[in-house]
Each structure stands twice: as C-alpha cells, then as structure tokens.
C-alpha positions as a printed NumPy array, in Angstrom:
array([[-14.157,  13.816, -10.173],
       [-13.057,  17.145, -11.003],
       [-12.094,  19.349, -14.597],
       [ -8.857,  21.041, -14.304],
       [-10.441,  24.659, -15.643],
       [ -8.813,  26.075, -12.454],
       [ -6.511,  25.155,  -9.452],
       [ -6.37 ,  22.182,  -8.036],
       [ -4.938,  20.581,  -4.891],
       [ -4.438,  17.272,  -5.165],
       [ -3.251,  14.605,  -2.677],
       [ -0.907,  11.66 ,  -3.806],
       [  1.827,   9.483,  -4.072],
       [  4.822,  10.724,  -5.693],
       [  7.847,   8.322,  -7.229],
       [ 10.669,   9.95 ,  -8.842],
       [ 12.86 ,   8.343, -12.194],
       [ 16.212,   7.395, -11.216],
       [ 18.97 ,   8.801, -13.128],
       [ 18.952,   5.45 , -15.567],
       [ 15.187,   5.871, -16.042],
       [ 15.727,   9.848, -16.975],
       [ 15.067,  11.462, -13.909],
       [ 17.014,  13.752, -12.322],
       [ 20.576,  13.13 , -12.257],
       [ 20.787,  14.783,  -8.447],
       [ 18.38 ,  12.166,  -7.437],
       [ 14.615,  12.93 ,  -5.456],
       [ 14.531,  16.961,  -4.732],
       [ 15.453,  17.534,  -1.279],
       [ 13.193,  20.903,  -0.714],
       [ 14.264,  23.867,   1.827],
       [ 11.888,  24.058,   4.353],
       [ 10.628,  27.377,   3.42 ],
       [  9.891,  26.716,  -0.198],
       [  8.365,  23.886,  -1.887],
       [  9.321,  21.669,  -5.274],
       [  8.312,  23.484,  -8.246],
       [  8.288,  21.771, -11.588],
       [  5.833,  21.252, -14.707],
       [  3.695,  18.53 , -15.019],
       [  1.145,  16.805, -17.608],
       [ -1.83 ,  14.519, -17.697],
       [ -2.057,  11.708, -20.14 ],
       [ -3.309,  11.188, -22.858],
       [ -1.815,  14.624, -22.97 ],
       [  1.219,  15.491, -23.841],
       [  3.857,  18.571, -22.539],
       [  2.804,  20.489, -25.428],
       [ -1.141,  20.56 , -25.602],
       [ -1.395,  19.732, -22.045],
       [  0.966,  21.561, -19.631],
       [  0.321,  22.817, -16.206],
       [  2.507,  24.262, -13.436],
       [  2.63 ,  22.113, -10.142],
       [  3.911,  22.422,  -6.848],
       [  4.779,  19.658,  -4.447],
       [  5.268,  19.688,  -0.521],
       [  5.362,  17.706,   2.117],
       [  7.246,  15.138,   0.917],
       [ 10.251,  13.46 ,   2.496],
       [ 13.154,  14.913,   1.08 ],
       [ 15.644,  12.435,  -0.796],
       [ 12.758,   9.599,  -0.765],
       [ 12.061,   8.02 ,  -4.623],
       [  8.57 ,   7.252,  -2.943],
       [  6.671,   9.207,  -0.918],
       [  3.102,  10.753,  -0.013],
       [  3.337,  14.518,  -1.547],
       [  0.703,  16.817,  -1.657],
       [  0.318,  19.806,  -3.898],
       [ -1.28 ,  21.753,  -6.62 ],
       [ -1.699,  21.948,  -9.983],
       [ -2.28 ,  24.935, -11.795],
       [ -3.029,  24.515, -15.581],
       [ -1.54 ,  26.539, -18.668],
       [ -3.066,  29.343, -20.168],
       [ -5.368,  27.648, -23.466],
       [ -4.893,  24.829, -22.48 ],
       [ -8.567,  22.426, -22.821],
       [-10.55 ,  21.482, -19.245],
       [ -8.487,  18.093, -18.304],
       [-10.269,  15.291, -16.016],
       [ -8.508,  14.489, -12.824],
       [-10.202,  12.242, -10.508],
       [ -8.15 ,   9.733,  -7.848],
       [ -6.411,   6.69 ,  -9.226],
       [ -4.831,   9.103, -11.861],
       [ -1.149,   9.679, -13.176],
       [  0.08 ,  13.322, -13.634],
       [  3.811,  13.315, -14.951],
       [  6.261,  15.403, -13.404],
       [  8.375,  17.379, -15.926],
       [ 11.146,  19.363, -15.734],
       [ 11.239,  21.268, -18.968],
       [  9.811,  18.43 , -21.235],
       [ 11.385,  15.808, -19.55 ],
       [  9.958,  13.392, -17.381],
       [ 11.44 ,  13.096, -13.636],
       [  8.431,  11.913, -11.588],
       [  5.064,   9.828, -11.054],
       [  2.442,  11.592,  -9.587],
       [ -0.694,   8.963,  -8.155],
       [ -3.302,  11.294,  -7.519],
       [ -5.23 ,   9.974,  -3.967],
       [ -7.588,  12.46 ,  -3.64 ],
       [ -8.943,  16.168,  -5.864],
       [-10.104,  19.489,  -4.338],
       [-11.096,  22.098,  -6.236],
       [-10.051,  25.802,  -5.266],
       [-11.338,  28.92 ,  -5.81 ],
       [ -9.388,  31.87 ,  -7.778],
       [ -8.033,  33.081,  -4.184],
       [ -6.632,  29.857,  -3.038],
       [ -8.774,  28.568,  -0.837],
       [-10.043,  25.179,  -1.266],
       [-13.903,  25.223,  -2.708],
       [-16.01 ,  23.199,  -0.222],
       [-19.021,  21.377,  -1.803],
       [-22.343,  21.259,  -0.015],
       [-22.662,  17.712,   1.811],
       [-25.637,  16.078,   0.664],
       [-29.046,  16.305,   2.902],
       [-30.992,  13.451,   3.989],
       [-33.587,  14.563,   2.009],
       [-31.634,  14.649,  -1.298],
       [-30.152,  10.906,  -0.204],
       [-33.836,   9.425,   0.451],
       [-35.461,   8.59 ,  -2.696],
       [-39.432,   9.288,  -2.981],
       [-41.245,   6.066,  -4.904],
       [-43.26 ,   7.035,  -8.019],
       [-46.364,   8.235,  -8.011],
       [-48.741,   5.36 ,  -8.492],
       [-50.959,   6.345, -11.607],
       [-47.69 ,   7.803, -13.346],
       [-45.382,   4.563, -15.191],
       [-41.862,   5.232, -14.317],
       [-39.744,   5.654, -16.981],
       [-37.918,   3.444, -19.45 ],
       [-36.342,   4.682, -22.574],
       [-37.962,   2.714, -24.506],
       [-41.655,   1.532, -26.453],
       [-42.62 ,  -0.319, -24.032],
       [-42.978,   2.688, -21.588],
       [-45.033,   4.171, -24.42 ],
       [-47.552,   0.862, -24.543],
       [-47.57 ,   1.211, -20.729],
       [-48.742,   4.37 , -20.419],
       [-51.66 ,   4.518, -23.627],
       [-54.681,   3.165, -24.299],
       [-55.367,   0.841, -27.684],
       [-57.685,  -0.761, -28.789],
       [-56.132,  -3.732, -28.766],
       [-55.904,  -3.804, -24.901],
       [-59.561,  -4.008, -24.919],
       [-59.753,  -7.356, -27.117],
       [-60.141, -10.471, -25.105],
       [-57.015, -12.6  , -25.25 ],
       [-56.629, -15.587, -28.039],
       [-55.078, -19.071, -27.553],
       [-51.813, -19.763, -30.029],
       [-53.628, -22.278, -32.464],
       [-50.616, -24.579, -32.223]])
C-alpha cells in the first residue's frame, strides 16, 4: 500500500471506453514506439478537480481495448496524499473526460530522480516473533489486563460457594 505524495509506477490492466461509452472517438491510442501515451488521470472517490494527476502509459498493445499497461502516475501540485494499493481503479482522462480503466496490479514508489525506491526485505529476525517474558502479562486493551497484572485484596480471600 502506498500514498501518492510522489511518483508512482504502477503496473496494471488498462481497458479503454469505446466511442458509445465516451472514449475516444479514434478508438485505443496506438503509441509511436519512441514515445509513450500521455493523458490525465484520477482516483476515486476523487474527482478531476480535487484529485488530478498526470500519467503515462507504455507497453501496451497498440489498438487493444484491453491490455496489460504499465506506467506512472505523477500527482498535481496541492493536490492531498491519495491511497493506491493493487486491486484499485485510476480513471484515465483526457481533459475531464473519461477514456480509460486503469486496474492497478501492483505499486512502486520512486524517488524524486526516477528511480524506483526499493524497500528493505524483511530479516529473519524481524519475521520470528520472541514469546513474552514470563512474569510480564501480555497485553490486552482492556481491565482485565489491569486485574491481571495487580495485587487486591480480594485475590487473597478464600473463594465462596454461590448460596443458590
């Protein structure tokens, strides 16, 4: 899961509106080779005027209405920190109107230069989790982990039958 605060190259499946949907009335792009598929794109529950950010698409298969794309997204200026994690939609925009369906597969985060920001895998030692110490209770948000760990006076009394 990853805030869009920065750049973001993201990994997907892209579907394009048909002309009868909205889309574009020349169909899917069909990108040079040297350049890719520029546009403007969105996040719900944002819209393309609190929420805008630029994106780039490429390797795609030119003139499909569904293919694998991947690309990156590259928020507006002001705009607020936006969650994208895999599973969701961005919506392709040219100007303010929708063309395209963006299913994010997979997020990477990258730094100011472009390169993509690598997070430390997780050591064994971080994965194995250490028991708690025996005289210490573990923890419970609640009384009851209050009771466990003090003495009353009460715990000292010797138990009583329910006179039922």
């Amino acid at each position: 899961m990853v805030m869009m605060t920065g750049s973001l190259a993201v990994r997907g499946t892209v579907v394009w509106l048909t002309p009868q949907q909205g889309g574009r009335v020349s169909g899917p792009p069909e990108p040079d080779y040297d350049y890719d598929y520029t546009a403007t794109a969105y996040l719900p529950p944002r819209t393309p005027e609190d929420g805008q950010a630029g994106i780039a698409l490429r390797h795609f298969s030119p003139g499909a209405w569904r293919t694998p794309a991947d690309g990156i997204l590259v928020p507006a200026k002001g705009n607020r920190a936006q969650q994208v994690i895999p599973g969701c939609i961005v919506i392709i925009t040219e100007g303010v109107r929708p063309v395209g369906l963006l299913t994010v597969e997979e997020v990477n985060a990258l730094a100011p230069d472009g390169t993509p920001v690598v997070a430390a895998a997780p050591t064994l030692e971080a994965a194995v989790q250490t028991p708690p110490v025996a005289d210490e209770p573990p923890y419970r948000h609640s009384t009851a982990a209050s009771r466990w760990a003090s003495q009353h006076a009460s715990d000292d009394a010797p138990p009583q039958t329910a006179g039922v």
